[in-house]
N, C-alpha and C positions, 0 to 999 in steps of 0.2 A: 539391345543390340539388334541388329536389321537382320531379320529372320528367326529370332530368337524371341517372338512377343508373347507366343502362345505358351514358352514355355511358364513363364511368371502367373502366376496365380495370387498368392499373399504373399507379403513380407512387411515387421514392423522391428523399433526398438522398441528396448522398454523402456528409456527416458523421451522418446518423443514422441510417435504417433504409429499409425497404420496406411498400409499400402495395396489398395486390391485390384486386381487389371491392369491394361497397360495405359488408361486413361485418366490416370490419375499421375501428376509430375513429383511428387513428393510425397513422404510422411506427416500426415498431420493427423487432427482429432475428426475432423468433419466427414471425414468417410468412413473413419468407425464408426460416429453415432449412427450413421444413416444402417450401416450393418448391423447395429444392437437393434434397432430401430424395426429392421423389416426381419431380422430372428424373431424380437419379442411379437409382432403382429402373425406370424407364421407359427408360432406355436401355440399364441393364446386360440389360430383360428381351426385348430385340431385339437383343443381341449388341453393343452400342455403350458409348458412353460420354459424360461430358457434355463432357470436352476434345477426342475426337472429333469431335463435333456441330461444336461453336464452331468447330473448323478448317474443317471444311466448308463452313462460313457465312461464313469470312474468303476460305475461297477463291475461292466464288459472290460476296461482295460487296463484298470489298475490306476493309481494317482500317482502323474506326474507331476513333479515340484522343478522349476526353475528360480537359483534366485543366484544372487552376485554379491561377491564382497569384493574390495578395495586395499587398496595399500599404498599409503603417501609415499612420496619421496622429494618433500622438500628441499629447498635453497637451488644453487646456483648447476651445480651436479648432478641434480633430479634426474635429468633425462638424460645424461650418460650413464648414470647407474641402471637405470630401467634398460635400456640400449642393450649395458653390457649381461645384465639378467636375463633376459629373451635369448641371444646367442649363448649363455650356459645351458640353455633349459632346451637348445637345441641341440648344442655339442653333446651334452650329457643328461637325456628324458630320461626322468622313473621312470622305472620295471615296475615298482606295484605304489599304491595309494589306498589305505585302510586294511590293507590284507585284499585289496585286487587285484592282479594282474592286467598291466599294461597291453593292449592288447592290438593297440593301433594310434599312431602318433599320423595325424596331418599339420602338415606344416601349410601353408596358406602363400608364403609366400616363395611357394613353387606351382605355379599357374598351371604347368605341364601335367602335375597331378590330380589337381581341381578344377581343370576347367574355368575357372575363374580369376579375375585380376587378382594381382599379387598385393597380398595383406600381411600387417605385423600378427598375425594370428595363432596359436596353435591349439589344434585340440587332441588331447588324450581320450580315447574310448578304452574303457574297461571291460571285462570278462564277465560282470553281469548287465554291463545294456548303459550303465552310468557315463557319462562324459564329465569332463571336464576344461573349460574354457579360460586360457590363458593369453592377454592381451593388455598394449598398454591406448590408457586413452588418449584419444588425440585432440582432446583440451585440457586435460587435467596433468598435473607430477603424480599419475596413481598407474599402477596396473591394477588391472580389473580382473578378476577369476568368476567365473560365470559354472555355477553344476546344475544338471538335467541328472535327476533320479527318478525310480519307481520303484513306488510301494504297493502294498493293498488299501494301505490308504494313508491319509495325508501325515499321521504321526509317523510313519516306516518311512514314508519318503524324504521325510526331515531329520530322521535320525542316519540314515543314510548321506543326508546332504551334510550334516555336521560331524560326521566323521572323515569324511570328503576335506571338507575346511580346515577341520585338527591335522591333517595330516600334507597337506600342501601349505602350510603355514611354516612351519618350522624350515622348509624348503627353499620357499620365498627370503624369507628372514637370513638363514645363513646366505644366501646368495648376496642380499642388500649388504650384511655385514663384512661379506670377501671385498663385493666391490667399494664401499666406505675406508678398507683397511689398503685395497690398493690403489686408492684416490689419496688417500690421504702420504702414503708413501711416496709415491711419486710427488705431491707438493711438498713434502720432505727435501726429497731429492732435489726437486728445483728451488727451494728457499736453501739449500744449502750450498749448491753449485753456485746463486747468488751472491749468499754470505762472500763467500770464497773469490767470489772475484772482485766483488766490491774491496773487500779488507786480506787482500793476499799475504799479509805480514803478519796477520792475527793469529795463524796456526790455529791449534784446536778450540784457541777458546771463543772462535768466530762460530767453529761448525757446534761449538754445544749450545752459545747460544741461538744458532738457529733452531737447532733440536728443541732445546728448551719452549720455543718460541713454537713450534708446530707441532709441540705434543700436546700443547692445547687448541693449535688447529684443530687438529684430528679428533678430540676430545669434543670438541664442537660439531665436526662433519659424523660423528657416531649419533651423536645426543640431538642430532638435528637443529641446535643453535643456533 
């Protein structure tokens, strides 16, 4: 943004590439190499190394673990379910995850608080330094949970990052299962109100078998069929 160039330094994903300066137009791989590139001749020309380095910086500051897991949401519903997932987990944020306390909810797509444009984003910060990153993608039927931990070293920050995962899991899951259960009631509802006006003389034996007929919908819309 116009007056804002100085402020950007790096930024990358981790499915596509790296971004350093404000002279480079996108993410890609070409300007990381060139950075691995002039670290590795910068360290071999002070006697070092760049696995060196990084050990030294785990040792000074402890190993951070970033990694991401995923969750489908297949067929036709996928992204109403995810939609309506994101607004629970807004209405209603954990208090704690593993036995940590919640200690800071940003939501992203309130700009006024971030400074920045509005995103389907939210992250959780916890009470000892952990995040966690909840978002759905904007190619895939998945939401994406993303955790930053620290350990002393890379087994504490994984055992941290996997009790992280166990416990936003079950989270996720019951949320998918509410919205499956009231996806599927409402086409209930609407295959019934159907029934019912198609065959108005049928009395109840139109509405069971519609019932009939969409409790294997819904058996479907559960089992992802």
């Amino acid at each position: 943004a116009a007056g804002e160039v100085d402020r950007f330094i790096f930024g990358f994903e981790e499915s596509y590439g790296y971004l350093a300066g404000p002279y480079v137009r996108d993410k890609d791989a070409v300007i990381g190499s060139m950075l691995i590139c002039e670290m590795a001749a910068y360290y071999r020309s002070i006697g070092s190394s760049i696995k060196q380095r990084l050990e030294e910086i785990y040792a000074q500051y402890g190993r951070y673990l970033n990694k991401v897991d995923s969750f489908e949401f297949p067929g036709l519903t996928g992204m109403e379910k995810m939609a309506s997932i994101m607004q629970k987990l807004r209405d209603e944020p954990p208090v704690e995850l593993a036995g940590h306390k919640v200690v800071k909810v940003t939501d992203y797509k309130k700009p006024e608080e971030t400074g920045l444009p509005a995103a389907n984003v939210l992250i959780y910060t916890l009470e000892n330094g952990a995040t966690v990153v909840v978002r759905p993608s904007g190619t895939e039927p998945k939401i994406k949970t993303y955790f930053t931990t620290l350990g002393k070293d890379l087994a504490e920050a994984q055992a941290q990052k996997d009790a992280l995962a166990a416990a936003i899991e079950p989270i996720l899951k019951h949320l998918r299962g509410c919205c499956t259960f009231c996806a599927a009631a409402l086409f209930c509802v609407y295959r019934s109100v159907a029934v019912v006006k198609a065959f108005p003389q049928s009395g109840e034996g139109g509405c069971e078998r519609s019932e009939q007929t969409d409790e294997g919908a819904g058996k479907q819309a559960v089992f992802g069929k």
